[in-house]
C-alpha positions as a Markdown table, in Angstrom:
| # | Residue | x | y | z |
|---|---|---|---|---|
| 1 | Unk | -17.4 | 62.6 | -2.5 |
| 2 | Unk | -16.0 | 60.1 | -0.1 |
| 3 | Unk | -14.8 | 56.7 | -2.3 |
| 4 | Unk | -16.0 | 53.9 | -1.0 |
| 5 | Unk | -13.6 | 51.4 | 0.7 |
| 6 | Unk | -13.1 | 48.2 | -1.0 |
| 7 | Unk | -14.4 | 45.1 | 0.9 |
| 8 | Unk | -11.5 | 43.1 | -0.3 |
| 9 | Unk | -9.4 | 41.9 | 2.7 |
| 10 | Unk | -5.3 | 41.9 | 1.8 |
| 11 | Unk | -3.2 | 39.7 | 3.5 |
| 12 | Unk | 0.0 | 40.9 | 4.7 |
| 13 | Unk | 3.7 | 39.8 | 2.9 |
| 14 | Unk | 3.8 | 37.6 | 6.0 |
| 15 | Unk | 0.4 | 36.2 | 6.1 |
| 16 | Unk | 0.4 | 35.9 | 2.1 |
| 17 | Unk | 4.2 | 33.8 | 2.8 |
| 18 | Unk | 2.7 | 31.5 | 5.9 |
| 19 | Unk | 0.0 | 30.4 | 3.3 |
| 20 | Unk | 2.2 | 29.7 | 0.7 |
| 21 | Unk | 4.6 | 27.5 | 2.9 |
| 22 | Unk | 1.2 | 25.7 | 4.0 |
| 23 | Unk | 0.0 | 24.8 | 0.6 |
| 24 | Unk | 3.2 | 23.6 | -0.1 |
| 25 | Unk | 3.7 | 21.2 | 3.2 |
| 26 | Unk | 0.5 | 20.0 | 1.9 |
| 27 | Unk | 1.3 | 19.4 | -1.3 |
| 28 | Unk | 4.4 | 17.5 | -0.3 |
| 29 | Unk | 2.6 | 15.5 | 2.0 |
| 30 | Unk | -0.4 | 14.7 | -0.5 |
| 31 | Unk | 1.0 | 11.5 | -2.3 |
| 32 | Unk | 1.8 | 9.8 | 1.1 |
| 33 | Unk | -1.9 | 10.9 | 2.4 |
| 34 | Unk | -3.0 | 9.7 | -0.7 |
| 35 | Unk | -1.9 | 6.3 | -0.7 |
| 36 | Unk | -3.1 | 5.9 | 3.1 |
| 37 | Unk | -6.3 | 6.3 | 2.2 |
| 38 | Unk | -6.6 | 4.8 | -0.6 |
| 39 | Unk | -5.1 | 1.6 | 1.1 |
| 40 | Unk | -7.7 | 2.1 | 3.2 |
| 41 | Unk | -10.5 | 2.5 | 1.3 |
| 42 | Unk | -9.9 | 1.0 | -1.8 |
| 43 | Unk | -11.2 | 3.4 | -3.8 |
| 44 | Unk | -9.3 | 6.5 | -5.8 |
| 45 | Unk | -12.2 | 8.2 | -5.7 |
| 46 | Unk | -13.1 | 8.0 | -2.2 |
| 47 | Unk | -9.5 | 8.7 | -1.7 |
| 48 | Unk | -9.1 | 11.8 | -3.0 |
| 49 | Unk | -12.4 | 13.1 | -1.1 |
| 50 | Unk | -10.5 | 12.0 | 2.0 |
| 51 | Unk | -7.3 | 14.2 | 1.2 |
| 52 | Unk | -9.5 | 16.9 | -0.1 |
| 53 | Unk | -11.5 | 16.9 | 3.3 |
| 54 | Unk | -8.0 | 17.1 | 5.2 |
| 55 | Unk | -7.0 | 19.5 | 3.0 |
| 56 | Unk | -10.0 | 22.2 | 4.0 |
| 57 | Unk | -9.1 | 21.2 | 7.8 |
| 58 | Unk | -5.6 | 22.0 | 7.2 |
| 59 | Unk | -6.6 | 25.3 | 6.1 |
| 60 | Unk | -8.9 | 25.8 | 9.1 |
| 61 | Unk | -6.4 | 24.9 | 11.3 |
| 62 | Unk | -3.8 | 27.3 | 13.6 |
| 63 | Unk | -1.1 | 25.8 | 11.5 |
| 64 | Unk | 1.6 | 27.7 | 13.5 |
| 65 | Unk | 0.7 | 25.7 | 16.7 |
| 66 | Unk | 1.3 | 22.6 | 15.0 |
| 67 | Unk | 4.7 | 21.3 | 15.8 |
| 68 | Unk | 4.4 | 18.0 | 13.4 |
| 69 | Unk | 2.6 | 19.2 | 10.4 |
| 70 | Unk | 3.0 | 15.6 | 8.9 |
| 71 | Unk | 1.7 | 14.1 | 11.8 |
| 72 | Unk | -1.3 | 16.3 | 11.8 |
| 73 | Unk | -2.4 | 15.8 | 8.6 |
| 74 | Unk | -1.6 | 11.9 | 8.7 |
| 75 | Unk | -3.7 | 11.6 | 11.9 |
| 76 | Unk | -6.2 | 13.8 | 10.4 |
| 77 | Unk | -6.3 | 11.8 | 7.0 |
| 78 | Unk | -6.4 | 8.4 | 8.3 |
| 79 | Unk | -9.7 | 9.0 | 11.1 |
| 80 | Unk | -11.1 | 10.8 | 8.0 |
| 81 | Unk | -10.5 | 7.8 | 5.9 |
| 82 | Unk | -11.7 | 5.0 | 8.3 |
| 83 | Unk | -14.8 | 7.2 | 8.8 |
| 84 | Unk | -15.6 | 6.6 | 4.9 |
| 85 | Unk | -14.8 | 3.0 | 5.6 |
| 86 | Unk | -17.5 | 2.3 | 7.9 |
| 87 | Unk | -20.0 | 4.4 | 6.1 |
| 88 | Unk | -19.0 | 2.2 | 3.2 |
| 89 | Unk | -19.7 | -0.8 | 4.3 |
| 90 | Unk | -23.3 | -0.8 | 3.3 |
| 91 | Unk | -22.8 | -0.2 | -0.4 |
| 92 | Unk | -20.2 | -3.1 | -0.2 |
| 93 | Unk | -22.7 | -5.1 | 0.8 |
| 94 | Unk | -25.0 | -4.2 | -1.9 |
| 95 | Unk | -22.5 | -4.4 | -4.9 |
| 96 | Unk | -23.8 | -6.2 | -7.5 |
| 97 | Unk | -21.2 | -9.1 | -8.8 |
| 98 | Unk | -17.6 | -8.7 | -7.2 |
| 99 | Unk | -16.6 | -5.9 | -5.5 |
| 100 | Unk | -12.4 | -5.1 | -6.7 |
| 101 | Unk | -10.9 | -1.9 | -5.6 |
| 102 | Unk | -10.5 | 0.9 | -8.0 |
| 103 | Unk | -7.6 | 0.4 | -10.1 |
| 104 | Unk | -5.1 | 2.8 | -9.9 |
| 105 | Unk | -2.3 | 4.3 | -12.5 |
| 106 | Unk | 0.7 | 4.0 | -10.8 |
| 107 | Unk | 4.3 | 5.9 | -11.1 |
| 108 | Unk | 6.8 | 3.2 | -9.9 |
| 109 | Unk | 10.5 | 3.8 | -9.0 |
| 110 | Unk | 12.8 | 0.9 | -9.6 |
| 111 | Unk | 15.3 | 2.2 | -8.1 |
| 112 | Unk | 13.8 | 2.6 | -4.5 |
| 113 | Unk | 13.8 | -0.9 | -2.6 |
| 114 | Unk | 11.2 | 1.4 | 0.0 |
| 115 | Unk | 9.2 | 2.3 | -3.2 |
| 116 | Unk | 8.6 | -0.9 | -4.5 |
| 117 | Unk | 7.7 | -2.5 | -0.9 |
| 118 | Unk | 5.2 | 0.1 | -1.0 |
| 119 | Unk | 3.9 | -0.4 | -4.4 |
| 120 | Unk | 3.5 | -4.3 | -3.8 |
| 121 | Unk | 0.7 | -3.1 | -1.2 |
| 122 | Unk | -1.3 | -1.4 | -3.4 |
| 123 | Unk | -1.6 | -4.7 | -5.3 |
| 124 | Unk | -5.5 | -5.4 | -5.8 |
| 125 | Unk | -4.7 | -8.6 | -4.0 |
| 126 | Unk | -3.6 | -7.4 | -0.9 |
| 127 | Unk | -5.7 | -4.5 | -1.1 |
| 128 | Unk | -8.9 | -7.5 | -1.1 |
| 129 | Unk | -6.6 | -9.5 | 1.6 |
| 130 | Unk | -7.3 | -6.1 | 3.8 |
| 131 | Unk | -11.0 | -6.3 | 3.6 |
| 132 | Unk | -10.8 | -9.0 | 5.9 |
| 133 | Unk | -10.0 | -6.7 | 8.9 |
| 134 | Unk | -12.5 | -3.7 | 10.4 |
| 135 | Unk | -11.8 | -0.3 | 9.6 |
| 136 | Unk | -9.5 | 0.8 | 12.7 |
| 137 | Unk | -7.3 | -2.8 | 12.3 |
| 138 | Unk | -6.9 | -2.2 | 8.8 |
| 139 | Unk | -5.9 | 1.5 | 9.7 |
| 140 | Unk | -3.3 | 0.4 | 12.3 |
| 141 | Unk | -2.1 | -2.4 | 10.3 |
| 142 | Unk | -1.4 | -0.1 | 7.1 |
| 143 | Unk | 0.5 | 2.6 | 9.5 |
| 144 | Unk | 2.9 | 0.1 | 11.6 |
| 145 | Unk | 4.0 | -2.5 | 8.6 |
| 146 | Unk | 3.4 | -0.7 | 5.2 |
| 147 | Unk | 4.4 | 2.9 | 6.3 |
| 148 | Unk | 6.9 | 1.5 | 9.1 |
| 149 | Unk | 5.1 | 4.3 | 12.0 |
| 150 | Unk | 6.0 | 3.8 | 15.6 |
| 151 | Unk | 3.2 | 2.1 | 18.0 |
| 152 | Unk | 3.3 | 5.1 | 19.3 |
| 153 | Unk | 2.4 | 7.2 | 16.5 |
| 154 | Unk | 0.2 | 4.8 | 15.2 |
| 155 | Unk | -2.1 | 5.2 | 18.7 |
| 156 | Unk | -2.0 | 8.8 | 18.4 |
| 157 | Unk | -3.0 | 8.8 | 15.3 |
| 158 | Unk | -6.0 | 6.5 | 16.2 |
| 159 | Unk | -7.0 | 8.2 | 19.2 |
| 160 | Unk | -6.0 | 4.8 | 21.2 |
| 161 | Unk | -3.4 | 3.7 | 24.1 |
| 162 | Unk | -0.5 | 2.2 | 22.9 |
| 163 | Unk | -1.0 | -1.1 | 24.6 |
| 164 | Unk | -4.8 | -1.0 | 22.8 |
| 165 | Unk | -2.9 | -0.4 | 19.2 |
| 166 | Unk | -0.4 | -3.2 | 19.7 |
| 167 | Unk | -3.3 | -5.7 | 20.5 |
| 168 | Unk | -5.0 | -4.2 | 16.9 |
| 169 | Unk | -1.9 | -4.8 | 14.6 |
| 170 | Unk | -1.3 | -8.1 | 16.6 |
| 171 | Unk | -5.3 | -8.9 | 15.8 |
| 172 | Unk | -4.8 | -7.9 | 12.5 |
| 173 | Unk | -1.9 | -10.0 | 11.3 |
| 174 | Unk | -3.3 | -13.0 | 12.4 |
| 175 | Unk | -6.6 | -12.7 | 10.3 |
| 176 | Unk | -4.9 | -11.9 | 7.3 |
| 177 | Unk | -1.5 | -13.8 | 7.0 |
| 178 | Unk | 0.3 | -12.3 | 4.0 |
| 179 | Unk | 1.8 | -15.6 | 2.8 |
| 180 | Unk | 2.8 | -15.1 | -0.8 |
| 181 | Unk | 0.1 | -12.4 | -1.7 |
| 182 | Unk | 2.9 | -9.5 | -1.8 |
| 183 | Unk | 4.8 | -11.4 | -4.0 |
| 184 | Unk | 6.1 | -9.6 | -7.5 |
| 185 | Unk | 8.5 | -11.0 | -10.0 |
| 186 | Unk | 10.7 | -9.0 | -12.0 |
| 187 | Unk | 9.7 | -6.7 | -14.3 |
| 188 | Unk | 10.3 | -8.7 | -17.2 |
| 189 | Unk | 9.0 | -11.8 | -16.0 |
| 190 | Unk | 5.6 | -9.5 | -15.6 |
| 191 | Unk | 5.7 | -8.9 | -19.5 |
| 192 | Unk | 6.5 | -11.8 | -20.3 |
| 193 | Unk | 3.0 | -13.6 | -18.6 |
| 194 | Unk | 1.2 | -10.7 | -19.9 |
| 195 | Unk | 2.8 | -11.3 | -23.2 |
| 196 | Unk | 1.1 | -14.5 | -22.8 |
| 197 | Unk | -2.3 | -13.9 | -21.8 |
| 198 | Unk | -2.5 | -11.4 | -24.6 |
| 199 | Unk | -1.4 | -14.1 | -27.1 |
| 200 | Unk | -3.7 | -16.7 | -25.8 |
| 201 | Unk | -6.7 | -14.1 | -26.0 |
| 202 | Unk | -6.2 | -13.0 | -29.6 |
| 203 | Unk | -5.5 | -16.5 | -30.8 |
| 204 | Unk | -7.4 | -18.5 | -28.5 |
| 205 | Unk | -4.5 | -20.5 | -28.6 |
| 206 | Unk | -3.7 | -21.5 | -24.8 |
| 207 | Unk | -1.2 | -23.2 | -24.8 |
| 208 | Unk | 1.7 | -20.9 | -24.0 |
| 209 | Unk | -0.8 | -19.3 | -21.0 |
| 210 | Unk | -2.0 | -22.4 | -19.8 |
| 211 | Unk | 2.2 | -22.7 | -18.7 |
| 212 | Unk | 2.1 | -19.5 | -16.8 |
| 213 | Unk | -1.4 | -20.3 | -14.9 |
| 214 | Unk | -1.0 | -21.8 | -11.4 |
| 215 | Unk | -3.0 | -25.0 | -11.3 |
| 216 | Unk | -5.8 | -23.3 | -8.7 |
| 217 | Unk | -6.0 | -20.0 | -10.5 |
| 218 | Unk | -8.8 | -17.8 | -9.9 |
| 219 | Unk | -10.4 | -15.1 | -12.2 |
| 220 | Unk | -12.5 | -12.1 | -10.6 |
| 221 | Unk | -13.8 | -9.7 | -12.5 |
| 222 | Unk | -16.2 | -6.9 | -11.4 |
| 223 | Unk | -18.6 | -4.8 | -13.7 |
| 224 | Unk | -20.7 | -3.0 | -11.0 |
| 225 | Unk | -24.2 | -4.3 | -12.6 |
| 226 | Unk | -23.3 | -2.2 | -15.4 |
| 227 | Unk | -21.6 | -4.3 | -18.2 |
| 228 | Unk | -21.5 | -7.3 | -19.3 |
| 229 | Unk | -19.5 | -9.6 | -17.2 |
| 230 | Unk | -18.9 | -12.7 | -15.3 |
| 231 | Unk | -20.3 | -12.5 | -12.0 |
| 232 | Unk | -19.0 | -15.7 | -10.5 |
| 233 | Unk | -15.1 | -16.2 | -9.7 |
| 234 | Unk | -13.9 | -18.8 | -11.7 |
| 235 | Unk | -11.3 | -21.3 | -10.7 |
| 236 | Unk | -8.8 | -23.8 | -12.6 |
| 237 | Unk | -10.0 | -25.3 | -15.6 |
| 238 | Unk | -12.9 | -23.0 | -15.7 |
| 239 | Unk | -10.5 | -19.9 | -16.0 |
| 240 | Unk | -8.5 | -21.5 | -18.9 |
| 241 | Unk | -11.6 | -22.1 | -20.4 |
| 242 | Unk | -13.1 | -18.7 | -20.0 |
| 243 | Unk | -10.0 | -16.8 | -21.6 |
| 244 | Unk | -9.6 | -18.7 | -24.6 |
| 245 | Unk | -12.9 | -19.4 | -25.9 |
| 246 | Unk | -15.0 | -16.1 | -24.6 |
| 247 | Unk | -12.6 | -13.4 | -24.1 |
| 248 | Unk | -11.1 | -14.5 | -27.2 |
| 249 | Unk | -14.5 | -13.6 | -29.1 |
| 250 | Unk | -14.7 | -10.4 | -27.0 |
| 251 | Unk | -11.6 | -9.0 | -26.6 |
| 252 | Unk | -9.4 | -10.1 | -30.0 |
| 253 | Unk | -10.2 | -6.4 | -31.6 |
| 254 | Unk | -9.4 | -4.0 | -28.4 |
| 255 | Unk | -6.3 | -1.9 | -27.7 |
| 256 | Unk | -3.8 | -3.6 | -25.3 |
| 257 | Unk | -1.8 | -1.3 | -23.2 |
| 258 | Unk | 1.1 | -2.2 | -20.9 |
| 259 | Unk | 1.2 | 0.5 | -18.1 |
| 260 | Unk | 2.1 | 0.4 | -14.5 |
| 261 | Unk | -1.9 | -0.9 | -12.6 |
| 262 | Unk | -1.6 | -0.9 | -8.4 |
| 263 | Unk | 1.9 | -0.7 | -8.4 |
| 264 | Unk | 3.0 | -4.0 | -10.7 |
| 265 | Unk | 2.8 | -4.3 | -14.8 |
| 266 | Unk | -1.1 | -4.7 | -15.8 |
| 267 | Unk | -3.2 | -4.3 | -19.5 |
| 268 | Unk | -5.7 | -1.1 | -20.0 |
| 269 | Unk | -8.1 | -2.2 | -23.3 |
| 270 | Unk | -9.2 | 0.6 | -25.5 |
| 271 | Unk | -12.3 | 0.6 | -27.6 |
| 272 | Unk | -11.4 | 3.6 | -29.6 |
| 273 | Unk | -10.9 | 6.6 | -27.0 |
| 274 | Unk | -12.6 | 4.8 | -24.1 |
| 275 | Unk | -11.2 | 2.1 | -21.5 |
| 276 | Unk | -13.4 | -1.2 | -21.1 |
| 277 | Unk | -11.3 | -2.7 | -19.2 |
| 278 | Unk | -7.9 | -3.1 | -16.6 |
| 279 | Unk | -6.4 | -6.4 | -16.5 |
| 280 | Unk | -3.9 | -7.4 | -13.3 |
| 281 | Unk | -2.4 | -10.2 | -12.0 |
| 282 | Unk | -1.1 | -11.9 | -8.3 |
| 283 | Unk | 1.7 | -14.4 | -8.4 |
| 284 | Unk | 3.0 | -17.3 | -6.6 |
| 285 | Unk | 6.4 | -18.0 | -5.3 |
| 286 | Unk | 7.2 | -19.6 | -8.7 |
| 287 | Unk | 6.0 | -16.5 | -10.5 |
| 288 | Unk | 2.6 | -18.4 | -12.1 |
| 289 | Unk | -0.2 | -16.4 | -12.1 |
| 290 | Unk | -2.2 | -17.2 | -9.1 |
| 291 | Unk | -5.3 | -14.4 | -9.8 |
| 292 | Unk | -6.7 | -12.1 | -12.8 |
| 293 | Unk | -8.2 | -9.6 | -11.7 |
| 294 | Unk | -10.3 | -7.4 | -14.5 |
| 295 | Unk | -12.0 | -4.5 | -13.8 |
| 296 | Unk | -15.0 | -3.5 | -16.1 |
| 297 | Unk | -17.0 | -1.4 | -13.8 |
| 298 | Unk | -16.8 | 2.3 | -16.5 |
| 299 | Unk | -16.7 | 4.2 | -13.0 |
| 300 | Unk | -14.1 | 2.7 | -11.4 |
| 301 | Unk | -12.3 | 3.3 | -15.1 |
| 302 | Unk | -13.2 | 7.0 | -15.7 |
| 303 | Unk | -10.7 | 8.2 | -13.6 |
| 304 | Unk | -7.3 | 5.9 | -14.4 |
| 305 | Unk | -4.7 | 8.9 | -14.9 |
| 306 | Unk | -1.5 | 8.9 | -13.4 |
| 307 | Unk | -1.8 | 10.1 | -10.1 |
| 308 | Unk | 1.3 | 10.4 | -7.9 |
| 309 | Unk | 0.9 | 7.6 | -4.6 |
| 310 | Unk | 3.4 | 6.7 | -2.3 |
């Protein structure tokens, strides 16, 4: 009797090496995709579904015809990305309470002046600064200034002329203005105010918080319609109020965490195993606390592991 042939397909040495060396461009490429899209979209989440769906193109693609692999899968990440933007937009509009973007657990190099200009845009106030803009500015305006791309590379990447592109960023920069919202201070001046505003809520004593607090301070806090929260942002006095006599009674019994939040020094709160809660800040030139940002929303907190993000 005749065996029957096996209907498993075996890739050659070289076919078997040509796939490895792909998957590994990829991979090297991934934390730089990553933080593209997420930029762009706000959300981890989303994301990751954006590098995933380059990934599978990447695969599907003559990769030996390519002659900039990281251009490729930057052009093909960021028109995947401001796709999911626009389709977005709808459940944006729907949100119920404040919309923030999806906190993110950040690795942060102090060492890397390039690295930490990077990580001050994935602050959740800049991030909110960028909603202002539509999908393809927002694109064109992350490529040029945060990831320092040539107008040239920019258009291609956006399927635009050059002189088109220029007109985007130009559009862009003037409906945003960064003023101070990039702003970090040091390291230790970020424990220090989060020192504070954990002191303040356990003791609902504010007077050492009330110090660090610009005098126009805002407080916005998003719980998706799906926990308790406040639904209104709060401003001055009210947010001094707010802190000290309700999150006081609230949060006195959680688990604070220091950890590294959108590229700057934030709080995770712990009930037991689970996270109720991110806490982040934005800063002024004079290093007050200009916004607190707290994020409530259980799935925008289900997924806050480390993830790797340029």
């Amino acid at each position: 009797m005749t065996p029957k042939k096996s209907g498993r397909l075996h890739k050659s040495p070289g076919q078997a090496t040509e796939g490895r060396s792909a998957i590994r461009t990829f991979e090297q490429a991934r934390p730089r995709l990553l933080g593209i899209a997420y930029r762009i979209l706000g959300s981890r989440a989303e994301a990751e579904d954006a590098v995933q769906d380059t990934y599978l193109r990447w695969q599907a693609a003559d990769i030996e015809s390519i002659q900039s692999p990281g251009a490729w899968l930057t052009t093909a990440c960021t028109r995947r990305a401001v796709d999911m933007l626009r389709a977005s937009y709808r459940s944006r509009v729907d949100y119920v309470g404040n919309w923030l973007p999806e906190p993110v657990h950040t690795f942060v190099d102090d060492d890397a002046e390039s690295q930490m200009g990077l990580s001050s845009s994935l602050s959740t106030a800049f991030l909110l600064m960028l909603e202002r803009l539509t999908p393809k500015e927002r694109a064109a305006y992350l490529l040029y200034e945060i990831f320092e791309m040539s107008y040239a590379d920019v258009a291609a990447s956006l399927d635009m002329n050059e002189p088109a592109c220029r007109k985007l960023v130009s559009r862009a920069k003037a409906r945003i203005g960064e003023g101070h919202v990039r702003h970090q201070p040091s390291k230790e001046r970020q424990e220090e105010l989060l020192a504070a505003f954990e002191d303040a809520i356990r003791t609902g004593m504010p007077d050492t918080l009330a110090a660090t607090l610009a005098s126009d301070v805002r407080l916005t806090a998003d719980g998706g319609g799906k926990v308790a929260t406040v639904t209104e942002i709060l401003e001055g006095g009210a947010v001094r109020t707010f802190l000290v006599e309700r999150l006081s009674e609230w949060w006195a019994a959680y688990e604070w965490t220091f950890t590294d939040i959108n590229g700057a020094r934030g709080l995770v709160l712990r009930e037991g195993e689970q996270i109720v809660a991110t806490v982040s800040f934005a800063y002024d030139e004079a290093d007050l606390i200009t916004d607190i940002f707290i994020v409530r929303n259980p799935d925008k907190l289900e997924r806050l592991g480390e993830v790797r993000i340029c």
